[in-house]
C-alpha positions in Angstrom: -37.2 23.1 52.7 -35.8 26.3 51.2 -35.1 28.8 53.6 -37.1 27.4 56.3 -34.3 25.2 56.9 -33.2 27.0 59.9 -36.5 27.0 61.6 -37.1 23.9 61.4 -33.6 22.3 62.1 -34.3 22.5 66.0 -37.9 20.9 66.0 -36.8 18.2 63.9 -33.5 17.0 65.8 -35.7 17.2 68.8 -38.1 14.9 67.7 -35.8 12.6 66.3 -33.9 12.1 69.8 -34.0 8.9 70.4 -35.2 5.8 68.2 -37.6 5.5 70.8 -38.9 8.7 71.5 -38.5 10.3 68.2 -42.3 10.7 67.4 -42.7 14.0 64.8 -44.9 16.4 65.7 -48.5 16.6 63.8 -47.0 19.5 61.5 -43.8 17.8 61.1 -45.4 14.5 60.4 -48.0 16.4 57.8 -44.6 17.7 56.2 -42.6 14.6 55.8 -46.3 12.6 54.2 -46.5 15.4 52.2 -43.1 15.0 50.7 -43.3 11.2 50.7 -46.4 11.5 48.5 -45.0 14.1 46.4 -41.9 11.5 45.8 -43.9 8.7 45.2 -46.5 10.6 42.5 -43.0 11.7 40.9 -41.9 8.1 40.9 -45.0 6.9 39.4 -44.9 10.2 36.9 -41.6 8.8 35.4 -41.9 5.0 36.0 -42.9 4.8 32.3 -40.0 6.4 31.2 -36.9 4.1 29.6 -33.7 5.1 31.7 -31.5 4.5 28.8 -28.7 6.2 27.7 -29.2 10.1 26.5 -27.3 10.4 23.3 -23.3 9.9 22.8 -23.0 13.6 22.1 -24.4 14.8 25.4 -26.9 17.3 23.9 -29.7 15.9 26.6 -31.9 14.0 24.2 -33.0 10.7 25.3 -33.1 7.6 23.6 -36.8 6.7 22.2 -38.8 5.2 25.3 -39.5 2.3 23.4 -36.9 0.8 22.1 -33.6 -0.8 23.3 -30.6 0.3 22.7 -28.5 -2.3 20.2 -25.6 -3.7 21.8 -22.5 -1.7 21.6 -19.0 -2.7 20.1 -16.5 -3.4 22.3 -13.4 -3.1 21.6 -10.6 -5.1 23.5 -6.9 -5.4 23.0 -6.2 -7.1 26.4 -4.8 -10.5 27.5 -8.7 -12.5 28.6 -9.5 -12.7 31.8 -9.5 -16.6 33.1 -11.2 -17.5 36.4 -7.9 -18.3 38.8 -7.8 -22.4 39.4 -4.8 -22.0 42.1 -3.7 -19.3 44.3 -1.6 -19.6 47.2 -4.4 -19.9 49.3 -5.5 -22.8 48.1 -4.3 -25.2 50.9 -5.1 -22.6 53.9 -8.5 -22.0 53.2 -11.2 -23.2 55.8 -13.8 -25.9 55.2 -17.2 -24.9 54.5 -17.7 -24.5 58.6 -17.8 -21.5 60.5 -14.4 -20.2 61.4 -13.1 -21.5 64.5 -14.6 -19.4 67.4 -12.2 -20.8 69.9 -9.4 -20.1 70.1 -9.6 -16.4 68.7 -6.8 -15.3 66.6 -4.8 -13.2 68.7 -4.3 -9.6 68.2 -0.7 -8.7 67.1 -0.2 -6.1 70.3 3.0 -4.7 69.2 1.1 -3.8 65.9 -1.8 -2.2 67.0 0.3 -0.5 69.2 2.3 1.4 66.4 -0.9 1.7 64.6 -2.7 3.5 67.9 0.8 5.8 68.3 0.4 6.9 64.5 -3.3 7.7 65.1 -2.5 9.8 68.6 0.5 11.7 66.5 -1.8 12.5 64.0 -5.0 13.6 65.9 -3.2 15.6 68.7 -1.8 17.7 65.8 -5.1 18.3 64.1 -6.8 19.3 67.5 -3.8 21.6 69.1 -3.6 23.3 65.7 -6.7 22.9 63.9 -9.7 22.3 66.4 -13.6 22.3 64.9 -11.8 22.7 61.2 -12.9 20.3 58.7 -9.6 18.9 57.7 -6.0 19.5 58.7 -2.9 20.8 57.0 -0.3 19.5 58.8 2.8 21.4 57.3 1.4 24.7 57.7 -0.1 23.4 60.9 -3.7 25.1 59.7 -7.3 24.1 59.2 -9.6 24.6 56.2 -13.6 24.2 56.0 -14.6 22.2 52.9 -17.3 24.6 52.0 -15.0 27.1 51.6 -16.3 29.5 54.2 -14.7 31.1 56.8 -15.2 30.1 60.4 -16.1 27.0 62.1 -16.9 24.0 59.8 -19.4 20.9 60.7 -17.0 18.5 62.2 -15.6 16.5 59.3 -12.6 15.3 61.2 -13.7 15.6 64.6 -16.8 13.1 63.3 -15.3 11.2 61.0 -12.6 10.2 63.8 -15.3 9.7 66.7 -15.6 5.7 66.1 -12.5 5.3 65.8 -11.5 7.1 69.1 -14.5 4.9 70.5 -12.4 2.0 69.0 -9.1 2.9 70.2 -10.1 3.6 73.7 -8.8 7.0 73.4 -11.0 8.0 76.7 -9.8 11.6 77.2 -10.1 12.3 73.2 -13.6 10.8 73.4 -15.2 13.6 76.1 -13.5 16.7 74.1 -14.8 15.1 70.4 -18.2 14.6 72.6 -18.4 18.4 74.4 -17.2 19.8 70.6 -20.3 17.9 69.3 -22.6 18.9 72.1 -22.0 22.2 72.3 -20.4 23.6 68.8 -21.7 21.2 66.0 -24.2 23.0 64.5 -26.0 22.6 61.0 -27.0 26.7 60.6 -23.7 27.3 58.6 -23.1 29.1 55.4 -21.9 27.0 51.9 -22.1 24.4 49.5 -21.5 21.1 51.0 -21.0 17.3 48.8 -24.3 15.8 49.9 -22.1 12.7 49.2 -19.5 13.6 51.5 -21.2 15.1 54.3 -23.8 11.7 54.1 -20.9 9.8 54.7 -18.2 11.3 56.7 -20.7 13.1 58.8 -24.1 11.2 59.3 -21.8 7.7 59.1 -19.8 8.9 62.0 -22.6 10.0 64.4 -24.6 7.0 63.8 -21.3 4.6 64.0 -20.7 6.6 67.6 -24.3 6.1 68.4 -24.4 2.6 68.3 -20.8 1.9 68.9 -21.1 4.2 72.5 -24.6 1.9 73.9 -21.7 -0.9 74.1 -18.0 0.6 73.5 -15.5 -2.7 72.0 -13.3 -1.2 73.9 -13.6 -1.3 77.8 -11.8 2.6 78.5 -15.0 4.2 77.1 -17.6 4.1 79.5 -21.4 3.0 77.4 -23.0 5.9 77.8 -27.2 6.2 76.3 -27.0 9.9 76.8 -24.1 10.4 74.5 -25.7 7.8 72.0 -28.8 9.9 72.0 -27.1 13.0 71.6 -25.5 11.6 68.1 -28.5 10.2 67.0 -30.3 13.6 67.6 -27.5 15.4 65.4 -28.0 12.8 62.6 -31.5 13.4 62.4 -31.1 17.5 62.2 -28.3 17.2 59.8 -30.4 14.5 57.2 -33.4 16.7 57.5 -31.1 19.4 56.1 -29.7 17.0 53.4 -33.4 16.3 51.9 -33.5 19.2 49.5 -30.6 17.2 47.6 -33.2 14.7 47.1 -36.2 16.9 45.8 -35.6 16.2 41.8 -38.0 15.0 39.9 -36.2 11.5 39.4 -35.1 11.5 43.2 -31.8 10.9 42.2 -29.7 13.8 44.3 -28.3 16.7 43.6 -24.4 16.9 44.0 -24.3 20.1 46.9 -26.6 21.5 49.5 -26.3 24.5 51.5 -27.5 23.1 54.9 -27.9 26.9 56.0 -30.8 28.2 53.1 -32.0 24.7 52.4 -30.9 25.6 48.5 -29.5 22.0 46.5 -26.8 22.3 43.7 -25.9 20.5 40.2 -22.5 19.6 39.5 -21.7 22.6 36.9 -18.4 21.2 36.0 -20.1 18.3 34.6 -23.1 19.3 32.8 -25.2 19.3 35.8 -25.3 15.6 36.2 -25.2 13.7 39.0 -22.6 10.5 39.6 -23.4 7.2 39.8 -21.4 6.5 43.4 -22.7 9.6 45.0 -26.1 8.8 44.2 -26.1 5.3 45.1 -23.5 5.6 48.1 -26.0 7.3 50.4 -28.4 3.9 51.0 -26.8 2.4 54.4 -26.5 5.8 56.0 -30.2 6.7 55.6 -31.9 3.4 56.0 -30.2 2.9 59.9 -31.5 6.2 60.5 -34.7 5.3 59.3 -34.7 1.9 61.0 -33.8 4.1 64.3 -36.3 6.5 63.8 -38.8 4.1 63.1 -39.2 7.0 60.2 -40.0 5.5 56.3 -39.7 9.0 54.8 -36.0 8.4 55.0 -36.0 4.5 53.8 -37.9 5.9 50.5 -36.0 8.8 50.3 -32.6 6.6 50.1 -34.1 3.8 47.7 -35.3 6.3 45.0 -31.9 6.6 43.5 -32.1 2.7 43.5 -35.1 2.7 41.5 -33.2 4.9 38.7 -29.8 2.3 38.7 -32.1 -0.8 38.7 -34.3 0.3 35.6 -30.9 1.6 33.5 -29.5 -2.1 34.0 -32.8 -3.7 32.7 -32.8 -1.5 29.8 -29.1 -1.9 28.7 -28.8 -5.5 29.4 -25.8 -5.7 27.4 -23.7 -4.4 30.6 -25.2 -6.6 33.2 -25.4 -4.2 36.3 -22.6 -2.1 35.2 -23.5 1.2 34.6 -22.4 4.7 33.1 -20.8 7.4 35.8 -22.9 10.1 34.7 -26.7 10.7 35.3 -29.6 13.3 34.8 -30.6 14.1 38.2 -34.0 15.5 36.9 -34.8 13.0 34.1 -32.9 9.8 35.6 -31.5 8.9 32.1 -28.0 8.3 31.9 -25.3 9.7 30.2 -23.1 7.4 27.7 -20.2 7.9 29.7 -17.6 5.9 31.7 -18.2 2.5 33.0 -15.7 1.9 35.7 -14.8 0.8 39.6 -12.8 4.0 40.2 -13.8 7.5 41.0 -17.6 8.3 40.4 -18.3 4.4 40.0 -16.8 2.4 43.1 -19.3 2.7 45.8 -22.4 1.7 43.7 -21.0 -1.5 43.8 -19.7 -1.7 47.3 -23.2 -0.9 48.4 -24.8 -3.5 46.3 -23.6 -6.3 49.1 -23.5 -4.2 51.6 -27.6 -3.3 51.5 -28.0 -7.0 51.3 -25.8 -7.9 54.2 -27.3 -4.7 56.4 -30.6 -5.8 56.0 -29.7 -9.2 57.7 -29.9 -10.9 53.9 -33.4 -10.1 53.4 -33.6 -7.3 50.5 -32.5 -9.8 47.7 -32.9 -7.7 45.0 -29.4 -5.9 45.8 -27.8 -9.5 45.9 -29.1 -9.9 42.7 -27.8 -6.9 41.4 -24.0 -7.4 43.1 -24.4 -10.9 41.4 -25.1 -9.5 38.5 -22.3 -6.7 38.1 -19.7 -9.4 39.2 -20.3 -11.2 36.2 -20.5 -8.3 34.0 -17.0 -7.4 36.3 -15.3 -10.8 35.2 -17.0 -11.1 31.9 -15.8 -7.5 30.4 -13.5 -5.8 32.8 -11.4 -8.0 34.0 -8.5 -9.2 32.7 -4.9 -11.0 33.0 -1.5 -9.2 32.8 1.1 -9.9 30.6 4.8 -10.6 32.4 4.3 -11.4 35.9 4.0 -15.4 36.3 1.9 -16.1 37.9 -0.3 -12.9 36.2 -2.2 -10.5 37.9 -5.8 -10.2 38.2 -6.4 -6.1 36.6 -9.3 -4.3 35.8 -9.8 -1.7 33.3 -12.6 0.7 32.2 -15.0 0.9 29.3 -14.9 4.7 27.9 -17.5 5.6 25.2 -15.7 6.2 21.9 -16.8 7.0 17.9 -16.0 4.3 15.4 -14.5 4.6 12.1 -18.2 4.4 10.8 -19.5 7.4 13.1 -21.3 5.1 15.4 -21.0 4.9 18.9 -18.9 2.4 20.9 -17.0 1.2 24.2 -13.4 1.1 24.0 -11.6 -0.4 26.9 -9.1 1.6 28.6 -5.9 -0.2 31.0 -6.5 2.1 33.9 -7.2 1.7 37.2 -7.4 3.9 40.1 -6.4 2.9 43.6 -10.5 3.3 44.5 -10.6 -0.2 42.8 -8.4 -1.9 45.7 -11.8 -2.0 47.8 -13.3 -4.4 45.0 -10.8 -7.7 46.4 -12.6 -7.6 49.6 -15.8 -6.8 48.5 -15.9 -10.1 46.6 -14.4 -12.0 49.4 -16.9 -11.2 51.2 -19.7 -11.5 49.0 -18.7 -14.9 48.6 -18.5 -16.2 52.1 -21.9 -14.7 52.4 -23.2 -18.0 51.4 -25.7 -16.2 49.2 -29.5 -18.0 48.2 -29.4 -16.3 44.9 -26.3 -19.1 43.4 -29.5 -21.9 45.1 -26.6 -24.4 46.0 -25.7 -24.0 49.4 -27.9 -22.5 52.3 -28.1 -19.4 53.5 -27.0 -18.3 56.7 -28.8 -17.2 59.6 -27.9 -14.0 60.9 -26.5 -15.6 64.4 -23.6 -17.7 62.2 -20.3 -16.9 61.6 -19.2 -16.4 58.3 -17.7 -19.1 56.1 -14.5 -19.3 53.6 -15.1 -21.8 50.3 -13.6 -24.8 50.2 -12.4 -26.3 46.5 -14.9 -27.0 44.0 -16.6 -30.4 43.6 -17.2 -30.3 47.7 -20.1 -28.4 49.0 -19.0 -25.4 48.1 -20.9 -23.5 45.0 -18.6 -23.3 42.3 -19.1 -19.2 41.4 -18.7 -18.3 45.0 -15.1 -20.3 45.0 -14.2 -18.3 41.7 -15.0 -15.1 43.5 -13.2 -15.6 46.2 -10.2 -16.5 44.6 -10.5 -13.7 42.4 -11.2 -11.6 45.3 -7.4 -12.2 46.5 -5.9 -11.5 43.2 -7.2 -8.8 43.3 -5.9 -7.7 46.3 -2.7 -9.4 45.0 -2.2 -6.7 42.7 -3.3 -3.8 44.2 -0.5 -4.7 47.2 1.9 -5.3 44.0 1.3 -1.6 43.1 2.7 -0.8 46.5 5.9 -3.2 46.6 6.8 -2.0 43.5 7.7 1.6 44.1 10.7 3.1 45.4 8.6 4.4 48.2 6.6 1.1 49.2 3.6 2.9 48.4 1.0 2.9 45.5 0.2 5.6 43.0 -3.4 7.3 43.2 -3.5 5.9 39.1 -2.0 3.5 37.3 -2.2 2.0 33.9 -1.4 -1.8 32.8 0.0 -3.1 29.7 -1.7 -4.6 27.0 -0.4 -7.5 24.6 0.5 -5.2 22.3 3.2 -3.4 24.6 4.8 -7.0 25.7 8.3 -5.3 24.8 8.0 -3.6 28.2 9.1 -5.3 31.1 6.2 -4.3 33.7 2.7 -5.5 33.9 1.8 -2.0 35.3 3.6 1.7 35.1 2.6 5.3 35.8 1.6 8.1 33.8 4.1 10.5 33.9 2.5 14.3 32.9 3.4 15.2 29.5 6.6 17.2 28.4 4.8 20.3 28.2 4.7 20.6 31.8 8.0 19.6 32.4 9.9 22.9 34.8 6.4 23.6 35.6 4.6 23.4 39.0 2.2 20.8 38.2 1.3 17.9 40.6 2.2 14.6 39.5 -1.4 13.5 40.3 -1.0 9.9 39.1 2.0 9.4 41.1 0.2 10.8 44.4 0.1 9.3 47.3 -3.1 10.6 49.9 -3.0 7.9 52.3 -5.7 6.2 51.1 -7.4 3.3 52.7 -9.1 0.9 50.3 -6.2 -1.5 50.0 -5.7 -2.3 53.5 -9.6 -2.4 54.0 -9.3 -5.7 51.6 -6.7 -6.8 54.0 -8.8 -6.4 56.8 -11.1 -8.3 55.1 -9.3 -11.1 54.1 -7.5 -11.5 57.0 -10.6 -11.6 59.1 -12.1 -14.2 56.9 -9.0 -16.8 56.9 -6.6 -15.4 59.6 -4.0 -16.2 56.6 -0.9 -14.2 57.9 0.3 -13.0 54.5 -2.5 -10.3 54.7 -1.2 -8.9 58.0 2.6 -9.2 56.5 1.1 -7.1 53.6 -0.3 -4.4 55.5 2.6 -4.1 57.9 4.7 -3.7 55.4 2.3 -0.7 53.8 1.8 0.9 57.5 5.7 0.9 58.0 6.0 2.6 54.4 3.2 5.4 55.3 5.6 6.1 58.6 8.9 6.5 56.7 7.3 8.9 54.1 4.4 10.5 54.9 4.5 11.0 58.6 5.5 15.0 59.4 7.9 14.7 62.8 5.5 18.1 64.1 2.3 16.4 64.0 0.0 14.8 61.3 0.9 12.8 58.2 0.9 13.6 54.6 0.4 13.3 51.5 3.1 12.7 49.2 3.8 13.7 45.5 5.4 11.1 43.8 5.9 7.3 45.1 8.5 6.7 42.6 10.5 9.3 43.2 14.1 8.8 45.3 12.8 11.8 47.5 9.4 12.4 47.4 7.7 15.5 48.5 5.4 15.9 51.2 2.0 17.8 50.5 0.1 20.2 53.2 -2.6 18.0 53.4 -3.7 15.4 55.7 -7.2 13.7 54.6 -10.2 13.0 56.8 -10.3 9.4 55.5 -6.4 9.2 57.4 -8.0 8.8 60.5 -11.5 7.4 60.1 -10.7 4.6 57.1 -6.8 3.7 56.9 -5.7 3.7 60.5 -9.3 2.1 61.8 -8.5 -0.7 59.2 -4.9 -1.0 60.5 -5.9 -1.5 63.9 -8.4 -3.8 63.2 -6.1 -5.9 61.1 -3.9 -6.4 63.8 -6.8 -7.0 66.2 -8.6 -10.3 66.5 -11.7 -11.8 65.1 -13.8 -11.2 68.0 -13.9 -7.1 67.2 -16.2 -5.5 65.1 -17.1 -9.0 63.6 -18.1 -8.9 59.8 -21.2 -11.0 60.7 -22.7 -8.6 63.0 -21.4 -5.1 61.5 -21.2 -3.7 58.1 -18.6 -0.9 57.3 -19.6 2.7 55.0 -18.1 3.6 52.3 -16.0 5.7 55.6 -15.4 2.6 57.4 -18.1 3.4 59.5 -19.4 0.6 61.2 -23.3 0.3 61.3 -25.4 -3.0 63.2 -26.8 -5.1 60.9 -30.5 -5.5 61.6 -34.1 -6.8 60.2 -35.7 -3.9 59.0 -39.4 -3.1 58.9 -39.7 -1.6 56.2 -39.6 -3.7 52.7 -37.9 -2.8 49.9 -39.8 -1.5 46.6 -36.7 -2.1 44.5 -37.4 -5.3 42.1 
């Protein structure tokens, strides 16, 4: 788009009102075919191409197109992972049946209610002290943009928070987020933006308040089609100003975007490539908004980064569907870098199910590929600890190494970041999900209820039971990394012990910094705290799918530790420094994701099963929740 950005901005949120009524004009029609052809003559330009891996040494040259890589060494000094025959849900887990529709698990009131009073202290802060900023800093009681401009910002936690105020019933807080939207959001500002980010924080929340607003779960909010238009209407002007991201040769996206000239960004701090997760963590944003729109420019536009993931993992079979962090935007060949489910790496794999399950079940391919990375997940990176009885379920990361003999090889490294906690719900899910691809059980109709496993030798299939049960250890351990802190609450990092460090007494500790920043102000990043959510969304999850207590018990006693450390008596929450320390230190910083992810799963654990059902909606990376539906438009993914 370049600088025409701005002219055209107007034109295109017009006609992209309504799903209904969004028809382009001739010229803007002639502009989008013009780019879809230009992407697809690009695709078929570098279809031929092997995506491998460039070479260990990062100098840009890719492997020879013809030729496979070998199969990298591996080296492995942990405790084998072995699939979990008992947990303690074991006796409580449903029959293969839908879950009991009547009676509804009841909400927990009380609960919610502390959860609602924690989201009113922190949002009435943020908007008496910080209104139309993107994020709030609750000691100073200031706002900052996150493009780093003065002046207004683009709404990241008045839009991130909208569903959430739908949710809550927060009537009053609704019409002011509205009006603020109406009549100040605009996308003509100066800056580099996170295409990433802004896709979903931004264009999540306005089209999880479109169709959360045609029929509010919450009966203070009046359903209102105007107001569902006007979101839908800003979504389409601000992914129109997110397409120059797109416009590599490979399709995979750049990193930034300046919404304002229309001018797309590489990641300079790391060699100009692009992530895996932010490439591949933009899929159920853009396809609703084509579904709505009726548009397949946008459809296309999300599945070419797709394309790029699915031909690395059919040229490196060796790691299933697990792939590198680290990609050439322009060329599509990876870099040998990380393979992990933390930072850079989580959301690829979160998105795998969730494209399935959005597309009411029908795009198989990304089942196939979730299938896929959970066995490469339980074959390579997960693994058993050493000292708690019974062990925990921990995952590690492969990091690309030298051997003694000069050649390149994956070592695997005991770390794991508190991104990972999203992957035990995930996998619950995934399981219930009664998949076709396992060709034991049928599939489910959209109109069904989800199902729990029952024990293996029944109906059930037996890798759906494993995963499941894996699934809560995993989630077993990442609520260990919270009950075992002097604070009640986990580290951003931590790192487990091997076999080879059995003389310590924990199965898990955190990096301290090292002694040469001792006396020095230096954050304890590892030891941080930023109220992330991706630990109580597994509860959520769990919960939802058994209505086993423990979960909720869990994330009470996680809520109740967020309120004795982090909560500022002025207004807002935040961050803290160290969760291990006897007094930790509160930082001036209180995150987006505070208000549309952790507290929005909080509530919803505490609510019952009849809200925001997991058969019926499917939650962003933001916890946006988005309508499943039957898409017309097929996937070209294979």
């Amino acid at each position: 788009m370049g600088a025409s950005a701005s002219a055209t901005d107007d034109s295109a949120a017009a006609r992209r009102s309504t799903a209904a009524n969004a028809k382009a004009s001739s010229d803007g029609r002639v502009r989008r075919t013009i780019r879809l052809v230009l992407a697809s003559i690009a695709a078929a330009c570098f279809a031929y191409a092997a995506y491998g891996y460039l070479s260990p040494a990062g100098n840009g040259a890719p492997s020879a197109a013809t030729a496979s890589p070998k199969p990298y060494k591996v080296l492995d000094d942990f405790k084998p992972y072995q699939a979990p025959r008992k947990t303690v849900l074991d006796d409580k887990l449903p029959p293969r049946r839908p879950l009991p529709q009547q009676p509804i698990r009841a909400a927990d009131v009380e609960r919610q209610a502390a959860v609602l009073d924690a989201f009113v202290h922190s949002w009435s802060a943020y908007r008496d002290n910080a209104w139309g900023y993107d994020e709030y800093h609750p000691l100073s009681k200031s706002g900052s943009n996150l493009s780093g401009k003065p002046g207004k910002g683009i709404g990241y936690t008045i839009v991130d928070s909208l569903d959430t105020i739908i949710l809550l019933g927060l009537a009053d807080e609704y019409r002011r987020a509205r009006d603020w939207v109406r009549d100040e959001l605009d996308w003509n500002i100066e800056g580099r933006l996170n295409v990433f980010e802004t896709t979903i924080r931004t264009l999540g929340g306005l089209l999880s308040a479109s169709a959360l607003i045609r029929d509010p779960p919450n009966p203070a909010i009046t359903a209102s089609e105007e107001d569902a238009e006007l979101f839908l209407s800003k979504a389409a002007g601000l992914a129109e100003r997110l397409v120059p991201a797109f416009q590599t040769k490979s399709g995979v996206p750049l990193r930034e975007v300046d919404l304002q000239t229309g001018e797309a960004f590489a990641d300079a701090d790391n060699n100009n490539a692009s992530s895996l997760a932010e490439a591949t963590t933009l899929q159920l944003e853009f396809k609703y908004l084509a579904h709505l729109l009726d548009d397949r420019f946008y459809w296309r536009l999300a599945e070419q980064p797709m394309h790029v993931a699915r031909r690395q993992s059919l040229q490196v079979p060796q790691f299933y569907t697990l792939l590198p962090i680290f990609l050439n935007p322009h060329t599509g060949h990876f870099y040998m870098s990380d393979i992990r489910l933390g930072s850079r790496g989580d959301s690829y794999y979160e998105y795998l199910v969730k494209q399935w399950l959005q597309t009411n079940r029908t795009e198989h391919v990304y089942k196939a590929m979730y299938d896929s990375a959970v066995f490469g997940i339980k074959t390579i990176l997960v693994k058993t600890s050493v000292h708690s009885e019974p062990p925990l379920m921990i995952t590690a990361e492969l990091s690309p190494r030298r051997g003694q003999d000069g050649k390149p090889m994956m070592q695997l490294v005991p770390k794991q970041d508190h991104l990972v906690c999203f992957l035990g719900g995930a996998m619950m899910l995934g399981a219930v999900s009664a998949s076709e691809a396992h060709g034991s059980t049928p599939s489910l109709q959209s109109s069904s209820p989800l199902v729990a496993p029952i024990e293996v030798g029944a109906t059930a299939d037996a890798v759906e039971v494993e995963d499941w049960r894996l699934g809560h250890e995993l989630v077993r351990t990442c609520v260990d990394t919270y009950q075992k802190t002097k604070t009640g609450l986990a580290p951003e990092i931590v790192f487990f012990r091997t076999p080879a460090e059995i003389e310590h007494g924990e199965d898990w500790y955190i990096k301290k910094p090292p002694p040469s920043f001792e006396g020095k102000a230096n954050p304890l990043i590892d030891a941080r705290n930023i109220l992330r959510p991706e630990t109580v969304e597994s509860l959520f999850i769990a919960f939802h799918l058994t209505g086993d207590e423990i979960y909720r018990e869990w994330g009470w006693q996680i809520f109740e530790a967020f309120v004795k450390h982090c909560k500022v008596e002025s207004g807002g929450f935040a961050s803290i420094d160290d969760v291990d320390a006897d007094t930790p230190q509160q930082q001036d910083r209180m995150e987006t994701f505070w208000l549309s992810e952790t507290l929005k799963y909080l509530y919803l654990l505490f609510s019952d099963q009849s809200l925001l059902p997991l058969d019926k909606w499917v939650f962003n990376t933001e916890a946006h929740p988005l309508p499943i539906f039957t898409p017309q438009f097929a996937t070209t993914v294979e």
